[in-house]
C-alpha positions as CSV (number, residue, x, y, z in Angstrom):
1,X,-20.8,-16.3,-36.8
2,X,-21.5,-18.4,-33.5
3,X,-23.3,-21.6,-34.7
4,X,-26.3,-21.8,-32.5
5,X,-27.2,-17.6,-34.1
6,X,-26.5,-18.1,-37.7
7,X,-29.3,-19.9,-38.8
8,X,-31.8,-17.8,-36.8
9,X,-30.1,-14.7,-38.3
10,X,-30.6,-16.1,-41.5
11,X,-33.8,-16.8,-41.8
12,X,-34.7,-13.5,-39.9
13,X,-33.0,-11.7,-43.3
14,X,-34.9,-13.8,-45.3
15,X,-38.2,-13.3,-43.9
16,X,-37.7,-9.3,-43.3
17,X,-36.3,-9.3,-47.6
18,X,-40.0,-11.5,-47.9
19,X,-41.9,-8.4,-45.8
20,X,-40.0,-5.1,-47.6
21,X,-41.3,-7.8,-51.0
22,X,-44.8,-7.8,-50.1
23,X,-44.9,-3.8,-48.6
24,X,-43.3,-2.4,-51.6
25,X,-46.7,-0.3,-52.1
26,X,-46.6,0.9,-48.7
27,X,-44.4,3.1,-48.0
28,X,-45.1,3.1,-43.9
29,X,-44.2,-1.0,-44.5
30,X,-41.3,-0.7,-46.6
31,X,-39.9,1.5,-43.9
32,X,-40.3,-0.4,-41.4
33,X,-39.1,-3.4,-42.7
34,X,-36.2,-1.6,-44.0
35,X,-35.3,-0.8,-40.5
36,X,-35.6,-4.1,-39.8
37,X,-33.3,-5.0,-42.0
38,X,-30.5,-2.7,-41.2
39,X,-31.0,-3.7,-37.3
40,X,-30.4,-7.3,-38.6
41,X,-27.7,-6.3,-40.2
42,X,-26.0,-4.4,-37.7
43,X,-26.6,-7.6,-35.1
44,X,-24.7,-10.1,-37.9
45,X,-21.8,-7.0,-38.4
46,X,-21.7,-7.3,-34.6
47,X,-21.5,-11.0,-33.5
48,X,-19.6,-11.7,-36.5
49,X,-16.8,-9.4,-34.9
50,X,-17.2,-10.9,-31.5
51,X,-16.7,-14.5,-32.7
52,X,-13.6,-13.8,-35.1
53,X,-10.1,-14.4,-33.1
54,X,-8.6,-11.2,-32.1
55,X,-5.6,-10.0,-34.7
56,X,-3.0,-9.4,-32.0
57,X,-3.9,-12.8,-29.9
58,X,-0.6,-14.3,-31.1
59,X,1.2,-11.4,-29.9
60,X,0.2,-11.7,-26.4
61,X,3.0,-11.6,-23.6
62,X,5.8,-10.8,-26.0
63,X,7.7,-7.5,-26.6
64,X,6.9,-6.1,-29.9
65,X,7.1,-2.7,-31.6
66,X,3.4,-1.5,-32.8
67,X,3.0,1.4,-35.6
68,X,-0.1,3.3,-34.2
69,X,-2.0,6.3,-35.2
70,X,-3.7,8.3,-31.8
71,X,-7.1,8.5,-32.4
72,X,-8.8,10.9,-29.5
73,X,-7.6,12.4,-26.8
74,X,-4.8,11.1,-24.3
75,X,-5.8,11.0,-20.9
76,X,-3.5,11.1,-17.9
77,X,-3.8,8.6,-15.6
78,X,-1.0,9.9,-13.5
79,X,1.7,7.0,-13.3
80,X,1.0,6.9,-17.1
81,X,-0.7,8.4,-20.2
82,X,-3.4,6.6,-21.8
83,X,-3.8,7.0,-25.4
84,X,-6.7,5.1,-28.0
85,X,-5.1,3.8,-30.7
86,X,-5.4,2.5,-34.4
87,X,-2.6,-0.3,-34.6
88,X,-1.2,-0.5,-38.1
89,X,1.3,-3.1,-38.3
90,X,3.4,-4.9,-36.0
91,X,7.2,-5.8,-35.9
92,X,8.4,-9.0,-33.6
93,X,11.6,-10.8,-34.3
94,X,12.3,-8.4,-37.4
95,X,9.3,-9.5,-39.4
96,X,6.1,-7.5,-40.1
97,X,2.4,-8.1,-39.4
98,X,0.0,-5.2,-40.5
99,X,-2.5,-5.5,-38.9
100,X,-5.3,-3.1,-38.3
101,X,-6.7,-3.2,-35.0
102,X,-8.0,-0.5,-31.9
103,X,-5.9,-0.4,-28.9
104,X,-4.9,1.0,-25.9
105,X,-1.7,2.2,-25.3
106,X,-0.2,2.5,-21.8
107,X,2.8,5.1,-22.1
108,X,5.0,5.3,-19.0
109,X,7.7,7.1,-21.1
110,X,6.7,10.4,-19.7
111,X,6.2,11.4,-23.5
112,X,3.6,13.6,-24.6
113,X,1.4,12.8,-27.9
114,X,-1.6,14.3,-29.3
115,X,-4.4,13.5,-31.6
116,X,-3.2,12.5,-34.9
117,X,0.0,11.7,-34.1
118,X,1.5,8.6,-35.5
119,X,3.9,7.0,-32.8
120,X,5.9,3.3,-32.8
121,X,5.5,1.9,-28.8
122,X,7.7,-1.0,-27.9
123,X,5.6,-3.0,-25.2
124,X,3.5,-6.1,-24.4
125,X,0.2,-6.1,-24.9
126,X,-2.5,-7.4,-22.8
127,X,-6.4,-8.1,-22.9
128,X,-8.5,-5.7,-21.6
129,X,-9.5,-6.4,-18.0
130,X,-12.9,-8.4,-17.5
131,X,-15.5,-7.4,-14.5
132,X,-13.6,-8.2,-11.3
133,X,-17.3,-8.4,-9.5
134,X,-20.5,-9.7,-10.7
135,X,-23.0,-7.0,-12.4
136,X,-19.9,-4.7,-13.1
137,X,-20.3,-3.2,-16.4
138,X,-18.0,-5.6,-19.1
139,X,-15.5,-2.9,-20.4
140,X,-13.8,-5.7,-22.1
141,X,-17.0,-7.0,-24.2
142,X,-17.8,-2.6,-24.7
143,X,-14.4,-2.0,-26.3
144,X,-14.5,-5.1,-28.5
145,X,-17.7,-4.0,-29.6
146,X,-15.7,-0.6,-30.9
147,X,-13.1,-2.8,-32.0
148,X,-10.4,-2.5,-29.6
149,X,-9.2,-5.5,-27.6
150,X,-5.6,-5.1,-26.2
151,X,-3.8,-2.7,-24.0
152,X,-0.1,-2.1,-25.0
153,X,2.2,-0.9,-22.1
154,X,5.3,0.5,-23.0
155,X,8.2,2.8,-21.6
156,X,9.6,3.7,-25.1
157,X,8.0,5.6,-28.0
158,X,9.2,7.4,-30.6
159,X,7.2,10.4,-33.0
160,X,6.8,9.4,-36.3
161,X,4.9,11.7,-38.1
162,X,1.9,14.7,-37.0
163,X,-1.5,14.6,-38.4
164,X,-1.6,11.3,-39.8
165,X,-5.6,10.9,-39.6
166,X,-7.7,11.4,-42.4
167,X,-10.0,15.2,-43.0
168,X,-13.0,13.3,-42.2
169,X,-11.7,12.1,-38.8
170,X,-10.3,15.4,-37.9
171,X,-13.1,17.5,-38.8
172,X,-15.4,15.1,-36.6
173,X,-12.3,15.1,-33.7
174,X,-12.6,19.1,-33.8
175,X,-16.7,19.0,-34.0
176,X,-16.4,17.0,-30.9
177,X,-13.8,19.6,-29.0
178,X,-16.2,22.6,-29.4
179,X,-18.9,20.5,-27.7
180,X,-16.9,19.4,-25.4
181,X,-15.7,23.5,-24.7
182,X,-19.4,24.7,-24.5
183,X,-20.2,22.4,-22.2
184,X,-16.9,23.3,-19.5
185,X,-18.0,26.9,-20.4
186,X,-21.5,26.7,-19.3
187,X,-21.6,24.3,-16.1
188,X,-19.2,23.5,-13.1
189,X,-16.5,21.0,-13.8
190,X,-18.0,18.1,-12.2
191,X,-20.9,18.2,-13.6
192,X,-19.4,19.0,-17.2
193,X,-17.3,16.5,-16.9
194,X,-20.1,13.9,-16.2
195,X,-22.1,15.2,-19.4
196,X,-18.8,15.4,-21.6
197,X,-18.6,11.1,-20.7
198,X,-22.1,10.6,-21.1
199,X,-22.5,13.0,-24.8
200,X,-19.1,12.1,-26.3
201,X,-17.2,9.4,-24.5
202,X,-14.4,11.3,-23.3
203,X,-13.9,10.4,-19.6
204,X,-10.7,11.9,-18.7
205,X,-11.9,14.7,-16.3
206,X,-14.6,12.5,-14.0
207,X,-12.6,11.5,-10.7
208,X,-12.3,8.3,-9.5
209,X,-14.8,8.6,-6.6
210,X,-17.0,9.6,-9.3
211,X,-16.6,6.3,-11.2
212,X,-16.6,4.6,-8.5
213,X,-19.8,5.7,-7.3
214,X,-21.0,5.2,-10.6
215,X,-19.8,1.4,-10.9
216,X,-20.9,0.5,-7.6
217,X,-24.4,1.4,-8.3
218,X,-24.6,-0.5,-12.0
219,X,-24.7,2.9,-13.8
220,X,-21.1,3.0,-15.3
221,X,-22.6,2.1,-18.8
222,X,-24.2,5.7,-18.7
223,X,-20.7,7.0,-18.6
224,X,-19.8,5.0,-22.0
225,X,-21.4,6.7,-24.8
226,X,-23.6,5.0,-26.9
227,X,-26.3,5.1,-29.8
228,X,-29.1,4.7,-26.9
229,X,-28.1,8.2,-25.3
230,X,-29.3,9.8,-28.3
């Protein structure tokens, strides 16, 4: 944790476990200082993440082959395909590193991947770009909050196995494609597109005008789904 937080942290814990002590015969108490506690506890899960060194830091500029599992959907970007990632291991100068991290992966390879596949890239990676102007929303801080830090490029990759996610993550991954089919079925494309980024995160269809529009106004954090939607 970041010095100056963890005590304040702390004793915020300590003083919300004292308050769920005392309302333990009040059931509207306990349950709000219950919540209070899980909020606490999801601010410590989250600066705690944000102050550990990233795992693939050391890995930085060099060419290395990452073992990756796709874990949504692939979005073409034209001059490339852009896949989100789990990265399981890594190999660099024939010795491996598994670690378990989110990434992006940049394929220029003209390959074609889907959900679930588990693929080996040979790249670099890179950090995620920061806000180029100020009061642009941080993309770089957003991902690292979801736990992905790096973009990979790479012009080789190679199929390793289909369906490698788990039943839970597939069953939520098809949930998410039948709301993402009602909505193209019931409004015009640019507008369903819009609502697909803002309800489940998937951007791919929203033009770059669009984002643009968006970013220029302060409003591209709508377009990055979150808890506070709901």
């Amino acid at each position: 944790l970041l010095a100056p937080v963890k005590p304040i942290i702390l004793v915020s814990l300590l003083l919300s476990a004292v308050l769920v002590f005392i309302n333990r015969r009040s059931r509207g108490g306990i349950m709000a200082s219950l919540l209070l506690l899980i909020f606490l506890a999801g601010v410590i899960d989250y600066r705690f993440a944000m102050s550990l060194g990233d795992k693939l830091d050391s890995f930085e500029g060099s060419k290395a082959v990452y073992d990756c599992i796709i874990t949504d959907t692939p979005v073409d970007k034209g001059s490339y395909v852009q896949y989100e990632a789990r990265c399981n291991s890594v190999v660099l100068n024939n010795k491996t590193y598994n670690y378990s991290t989110g990434v992006f992966i940049k394929d220029y390879g003209g390959k074609s991947f889907k959900y679930g596949d588990r693929i080996r890239a040979e790249g670099v990676c890179e950090d995620i770009s920061s806000p180029r102007n100020p009061g642009d929303f941080d993309y770089r801080k957003y991902y690292a909050s979801k736990g992905i830090t790096k973009v990979i490029s790479t012009y080789s990759t190679v199929l390793v196995s289909e369906n490698s996610t788990g039943v839970l993550s597939r069953s939520l991954y098809s949930a998410r494609e039948k709301v993402r089919t009602i909505i193209y079925k019931s409004l015009p494309h640019e507008e369903a597109a819009i609502l697909v980024g803002i309800i489940t995160g998937d951007k791919s269809d929203i033009d770059e005008q669009t984002r643009a529009d968006y970013t220029r106004t302060g409003l591209a954090h709508i377009l990055s789904v979150s808890g506070l939607h709901v």
